[in-house]
C-alpha positions as CSV (number, residue, x, y, z in Angstrom):
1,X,3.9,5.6,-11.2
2,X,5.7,2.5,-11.6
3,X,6.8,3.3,-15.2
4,X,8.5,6.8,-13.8
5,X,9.7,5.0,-11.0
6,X,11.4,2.5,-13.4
7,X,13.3,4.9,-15.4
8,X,14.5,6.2,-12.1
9,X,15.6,2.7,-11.2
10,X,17.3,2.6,-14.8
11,X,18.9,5.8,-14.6
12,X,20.3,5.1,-10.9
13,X,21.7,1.7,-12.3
14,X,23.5,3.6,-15.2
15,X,24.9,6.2,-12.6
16,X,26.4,2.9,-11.1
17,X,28.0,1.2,-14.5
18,X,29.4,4.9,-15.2
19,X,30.6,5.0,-11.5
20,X,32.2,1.6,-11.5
21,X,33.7,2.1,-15.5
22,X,35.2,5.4,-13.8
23,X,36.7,3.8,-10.8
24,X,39.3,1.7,-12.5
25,X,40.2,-2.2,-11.0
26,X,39.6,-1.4,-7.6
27,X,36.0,-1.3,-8.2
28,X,34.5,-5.3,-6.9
29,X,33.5,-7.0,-9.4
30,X,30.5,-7.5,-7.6
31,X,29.3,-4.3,-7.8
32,X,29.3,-4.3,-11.1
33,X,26.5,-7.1,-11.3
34,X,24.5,-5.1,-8.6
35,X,24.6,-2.2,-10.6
36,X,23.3,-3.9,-13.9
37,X,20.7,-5.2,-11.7
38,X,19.2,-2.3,-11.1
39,X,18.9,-1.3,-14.6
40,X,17.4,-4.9,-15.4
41,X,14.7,-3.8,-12.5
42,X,14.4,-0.7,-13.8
43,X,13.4,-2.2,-17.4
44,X,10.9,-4.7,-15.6
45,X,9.2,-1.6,-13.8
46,X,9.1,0.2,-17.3
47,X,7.4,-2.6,-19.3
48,X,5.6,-4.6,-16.7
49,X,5.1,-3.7,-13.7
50,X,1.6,-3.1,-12.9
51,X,1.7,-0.7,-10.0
52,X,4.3,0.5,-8.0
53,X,4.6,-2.0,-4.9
54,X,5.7,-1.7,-1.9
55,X,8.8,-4.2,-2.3
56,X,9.7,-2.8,-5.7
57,X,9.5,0.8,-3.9
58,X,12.0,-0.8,-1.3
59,X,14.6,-2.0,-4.6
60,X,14.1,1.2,-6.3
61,X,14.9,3.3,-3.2
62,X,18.5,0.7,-2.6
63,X,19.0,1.2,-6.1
64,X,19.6,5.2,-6.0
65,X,21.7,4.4,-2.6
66,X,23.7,2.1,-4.2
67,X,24.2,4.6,-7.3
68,X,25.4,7.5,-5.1
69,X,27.7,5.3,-3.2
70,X,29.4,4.2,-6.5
71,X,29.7,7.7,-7.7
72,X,31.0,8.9,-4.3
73,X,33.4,6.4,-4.0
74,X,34.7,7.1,-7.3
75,X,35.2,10.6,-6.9
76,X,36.2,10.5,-3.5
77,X,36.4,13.8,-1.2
78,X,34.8,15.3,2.5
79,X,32.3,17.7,-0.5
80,X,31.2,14.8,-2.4
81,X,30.5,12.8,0.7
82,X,28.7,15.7,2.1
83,X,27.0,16.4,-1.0
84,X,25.7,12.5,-0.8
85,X,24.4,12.8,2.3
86,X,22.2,15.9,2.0
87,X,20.7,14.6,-1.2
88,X,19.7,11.8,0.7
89,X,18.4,13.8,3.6
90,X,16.0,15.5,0.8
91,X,15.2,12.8,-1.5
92,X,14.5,10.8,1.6
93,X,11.4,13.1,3.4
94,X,9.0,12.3,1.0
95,X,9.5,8.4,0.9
96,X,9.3,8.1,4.5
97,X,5.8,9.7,4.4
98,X,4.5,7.0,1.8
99,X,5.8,4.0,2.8
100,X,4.1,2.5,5.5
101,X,5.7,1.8,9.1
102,X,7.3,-1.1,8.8
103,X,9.2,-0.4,5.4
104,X,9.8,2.2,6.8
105,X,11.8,1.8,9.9
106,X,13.9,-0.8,7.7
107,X,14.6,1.9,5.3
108,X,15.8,4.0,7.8
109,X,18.1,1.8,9.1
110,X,19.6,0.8,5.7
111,X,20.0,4.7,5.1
112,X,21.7,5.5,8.6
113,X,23.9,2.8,7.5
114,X,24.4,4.6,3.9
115,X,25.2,7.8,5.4
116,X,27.9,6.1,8.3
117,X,29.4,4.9,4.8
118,X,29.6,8.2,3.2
119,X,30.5,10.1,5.9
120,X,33.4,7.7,7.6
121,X,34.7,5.5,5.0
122,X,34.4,7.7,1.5
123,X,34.7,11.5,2.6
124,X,37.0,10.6,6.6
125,X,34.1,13.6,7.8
126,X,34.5,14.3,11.2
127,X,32.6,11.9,13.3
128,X,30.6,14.7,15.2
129,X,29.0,15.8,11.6
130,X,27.9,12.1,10.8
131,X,26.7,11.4,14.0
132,X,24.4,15.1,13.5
133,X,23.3,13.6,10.3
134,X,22.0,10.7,11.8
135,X,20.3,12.1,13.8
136,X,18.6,14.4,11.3
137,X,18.0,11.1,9.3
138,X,15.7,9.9,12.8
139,X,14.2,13.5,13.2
140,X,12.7,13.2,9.6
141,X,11.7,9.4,9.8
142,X,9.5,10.5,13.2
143,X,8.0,13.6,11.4
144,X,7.1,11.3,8.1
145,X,5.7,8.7,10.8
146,X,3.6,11.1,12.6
147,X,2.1,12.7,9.2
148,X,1.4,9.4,8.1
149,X,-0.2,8.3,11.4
150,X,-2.6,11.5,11.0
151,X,-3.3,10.8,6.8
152,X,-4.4,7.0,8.0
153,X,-6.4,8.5,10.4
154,X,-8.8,10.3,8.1
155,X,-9.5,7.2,6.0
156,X,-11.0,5.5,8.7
157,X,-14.4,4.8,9.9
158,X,-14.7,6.5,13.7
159,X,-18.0,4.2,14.7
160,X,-16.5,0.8,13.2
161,X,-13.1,1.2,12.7
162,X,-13.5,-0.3,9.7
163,X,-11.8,1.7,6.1
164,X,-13.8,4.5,5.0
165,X,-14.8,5.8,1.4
166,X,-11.9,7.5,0.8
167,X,-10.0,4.7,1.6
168,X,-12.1,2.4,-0.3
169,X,-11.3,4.9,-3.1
170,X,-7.9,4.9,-3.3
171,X,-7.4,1.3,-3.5
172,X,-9.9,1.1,-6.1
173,X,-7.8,3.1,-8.0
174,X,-4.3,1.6,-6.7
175,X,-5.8,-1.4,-7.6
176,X,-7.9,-0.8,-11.1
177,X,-6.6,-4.1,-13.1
178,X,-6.4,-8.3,-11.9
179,X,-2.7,-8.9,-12.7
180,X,-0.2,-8.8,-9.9
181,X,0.1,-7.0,-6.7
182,X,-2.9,-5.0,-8.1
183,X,-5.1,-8.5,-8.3
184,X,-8.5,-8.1,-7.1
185,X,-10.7,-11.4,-7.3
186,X,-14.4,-10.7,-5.9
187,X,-16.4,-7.6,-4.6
188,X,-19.2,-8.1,-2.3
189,X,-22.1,-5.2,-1.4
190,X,-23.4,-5.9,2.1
191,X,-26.4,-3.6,3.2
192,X,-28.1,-3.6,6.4
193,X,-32.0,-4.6,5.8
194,X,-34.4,-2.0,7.1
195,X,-32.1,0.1,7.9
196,X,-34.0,3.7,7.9
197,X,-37.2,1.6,10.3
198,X,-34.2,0.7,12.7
199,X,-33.1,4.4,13.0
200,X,-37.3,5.6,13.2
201,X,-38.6,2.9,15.1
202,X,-35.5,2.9,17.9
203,X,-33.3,5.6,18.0
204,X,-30.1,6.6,16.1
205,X,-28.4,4.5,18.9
206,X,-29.8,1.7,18.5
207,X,-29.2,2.3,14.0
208,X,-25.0,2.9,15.7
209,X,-25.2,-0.6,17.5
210,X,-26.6,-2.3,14.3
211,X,-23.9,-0.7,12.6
212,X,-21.4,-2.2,15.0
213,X,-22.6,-5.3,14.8
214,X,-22.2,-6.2,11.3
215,X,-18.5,-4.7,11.3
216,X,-17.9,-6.9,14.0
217,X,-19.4,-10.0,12.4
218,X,-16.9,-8.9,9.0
219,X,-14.1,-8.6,11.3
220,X,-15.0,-12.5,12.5
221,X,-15.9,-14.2,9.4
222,X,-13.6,-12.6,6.7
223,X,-9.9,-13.6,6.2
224,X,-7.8,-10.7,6.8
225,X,-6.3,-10.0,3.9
226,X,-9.8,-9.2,2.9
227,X,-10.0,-5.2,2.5
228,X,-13.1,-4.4,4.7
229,X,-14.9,-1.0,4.7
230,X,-18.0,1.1,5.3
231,X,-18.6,2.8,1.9
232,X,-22.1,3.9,2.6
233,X,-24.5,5.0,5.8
234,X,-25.1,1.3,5.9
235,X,-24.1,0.1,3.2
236,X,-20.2,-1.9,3.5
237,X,-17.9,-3.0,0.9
238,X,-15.3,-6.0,1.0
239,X,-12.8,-6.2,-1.4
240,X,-11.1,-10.2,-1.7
241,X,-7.5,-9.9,-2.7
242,X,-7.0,-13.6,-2.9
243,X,-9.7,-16.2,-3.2
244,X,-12.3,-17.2,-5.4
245,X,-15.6,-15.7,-6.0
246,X,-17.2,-19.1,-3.9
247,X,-15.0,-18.2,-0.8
248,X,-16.6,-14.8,-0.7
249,X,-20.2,-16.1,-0.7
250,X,-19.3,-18.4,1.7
251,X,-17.6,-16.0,4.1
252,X,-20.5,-13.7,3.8
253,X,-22.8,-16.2,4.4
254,X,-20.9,-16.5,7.7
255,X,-21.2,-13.1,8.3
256,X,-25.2,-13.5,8.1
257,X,-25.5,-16.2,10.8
258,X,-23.1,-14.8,13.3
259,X,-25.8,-12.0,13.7
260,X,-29.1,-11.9,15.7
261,X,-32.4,-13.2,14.2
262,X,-33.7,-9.4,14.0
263,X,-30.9,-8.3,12.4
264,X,-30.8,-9.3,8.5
265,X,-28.4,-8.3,5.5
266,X,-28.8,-8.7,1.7
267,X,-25.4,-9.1,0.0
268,X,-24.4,-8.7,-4.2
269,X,-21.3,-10.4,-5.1
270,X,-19.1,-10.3,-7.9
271,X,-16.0,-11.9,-9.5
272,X,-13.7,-10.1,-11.6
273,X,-13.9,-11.2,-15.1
274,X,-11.1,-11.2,-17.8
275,X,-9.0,-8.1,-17.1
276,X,-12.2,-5.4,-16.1
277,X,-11.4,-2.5,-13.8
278,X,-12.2,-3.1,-10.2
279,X,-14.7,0.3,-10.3
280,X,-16.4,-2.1,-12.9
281,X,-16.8,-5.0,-10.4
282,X,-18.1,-2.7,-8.5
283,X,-20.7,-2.0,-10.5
284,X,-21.6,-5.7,-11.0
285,X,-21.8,-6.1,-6.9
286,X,-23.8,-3.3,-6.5
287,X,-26.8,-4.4,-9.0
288,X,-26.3,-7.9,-7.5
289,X,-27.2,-6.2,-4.1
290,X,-30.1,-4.8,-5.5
291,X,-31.2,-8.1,-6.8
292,X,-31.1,-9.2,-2.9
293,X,-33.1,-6.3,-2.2
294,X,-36.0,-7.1,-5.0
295,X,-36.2,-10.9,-4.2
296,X,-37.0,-9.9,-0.1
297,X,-33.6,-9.3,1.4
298,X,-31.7,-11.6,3.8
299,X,-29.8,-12.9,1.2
300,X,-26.9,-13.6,-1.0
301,X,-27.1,-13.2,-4.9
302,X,-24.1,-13.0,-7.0
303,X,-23.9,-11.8,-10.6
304,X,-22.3,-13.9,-13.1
């Protein structure tokens, strides 16, 4: 993704050199230098990026802006302004539903901004037609907002509130190597002790409080850029995206004492080692949990 979103960078910057070259003098020197930039980004997305961020999602996004407004600046016109401005209007529908609500009310702004641009100062359009587009621009950023809202909905956890499996999944897979935005130092298993007796002995309610309890202890004791979720009946999974492997434990161990006395966990921990996959610090965790299990539960082990 970040590779093919790289040669899109690339070939938006090129659109802007050709634009500029076109344009004779009057063209800002200025320009010129943002226009390379993007296909310096472009070339960094290509050959190193990782995955495709958020903030290099943002660049790549102002770099296609910036390429159109070159070229429709150069060529001048009401139909090449127009023509701008609805290829915006499509290319932009899909973006909106990715990114998430913040980036995405500042992209909106930046592209009501573009299309003011277009419309007034390149193509002289009538101000009723930009003001229409606008307002088609808002329309689609409040559609992509609501489908968004309803996506995020099914990847959480209705008793908890805490991330689901599927959401557990994908940023497994957003995340698979150690190097960058996709970093992810330590995994820890945490499973309710007894779990199945609690559900027999008192009730499926009383199974739904436990439940609540340790997702509220998580919520307490773990920073929050910590990725928390219920990956399992009882069974919960927290991803550390910055810290060490002795910062986990330690949190976790938190976790355990905010709790009541009849209500135990056992906990496998893991730290990423070298460049593995995060599916295979998984997979470390999860035979450190059942260590826990095998040595009498209630407690921490982690697997060098």
């Amino acid at each position: 993704m970040a590779r093919t979103s790289g040669v899109n960078c690339l070939v938006s910057g090129l659109v802007g050199v050709t634009s500029i070259a076109t344009e004779g003098p009057r063209a800002a020197p200025i320009l010129l230098a943002l226009a390379v930039s993007w296909c310096g980004l472009g070339v960094y997305m290509i050959a190193a990026a990782p995955v495709l961020s958020r903030r290099l999602y943002l660049m790549m996004h102002l770099s296609g802006l910036t390429s159109i407004a070159l070229f429709c600046t150069a060529a001048g016109g009401h139909t090449v302004a127009l023509s701008g401005i609805f290829l915006q209007l499509l290319l932009v529908t899909p973006a909106f539903i990715v990114l998430p609500h913040r980036v995405a009310r500042r992209t909106t702004v930046l592209n009501a901004l573009y299309i003011a641009y277009l419309g007034i100062v390149v193509g002289e359009i009538d101000p009723a037609l930009v003001i229409n587009a606008e307002l088609v621009l808002i329309a689609i950023a409040i559609s992509a907002a609501w489908v968004q809202s309803v996506a995020s909905n099914s990847e959480i956890d209705h008793l908890t509130g805490l991330s689901n499996q599927r959401r557990l999944s994908r940023e497994l897979d957003a995340r698979p190597g150690t190097r960058g935005s996709s970093r992810i130092d330590a995994i820890a298993v945490v499973d309710i002790d007894r779990f199945k007796v609690i559900n027999d002995d008192f009730g499926y309610a009383a199974g739904d409080h436990a439940l609540e309890l340790v997702s509220s202890a998580l919520r307490t004791c773990l920073p929050r850029q910590y990725l928390l979720s219920r990956s399992g009946g009882d069974e919960f999974t927290v991803l550390c995206t910055s810290g060490s492997i002795a910062e986990l434990s330690a949190a976790v161990d938190c976790v355990r004492a905010e709790l009541p006395s009849d209500l135990t966990i056992s906990v496998g921990v893991a730290g990423r080692q070298g460049t593995e996959s995060a599916r295979t610090t998984l997979g470390r965790a999860d035979r450190a949990l059942y260590e826990s299990k095998n040595l009498g539960r209630n407690r921490t082990t982690v697997h060098d």
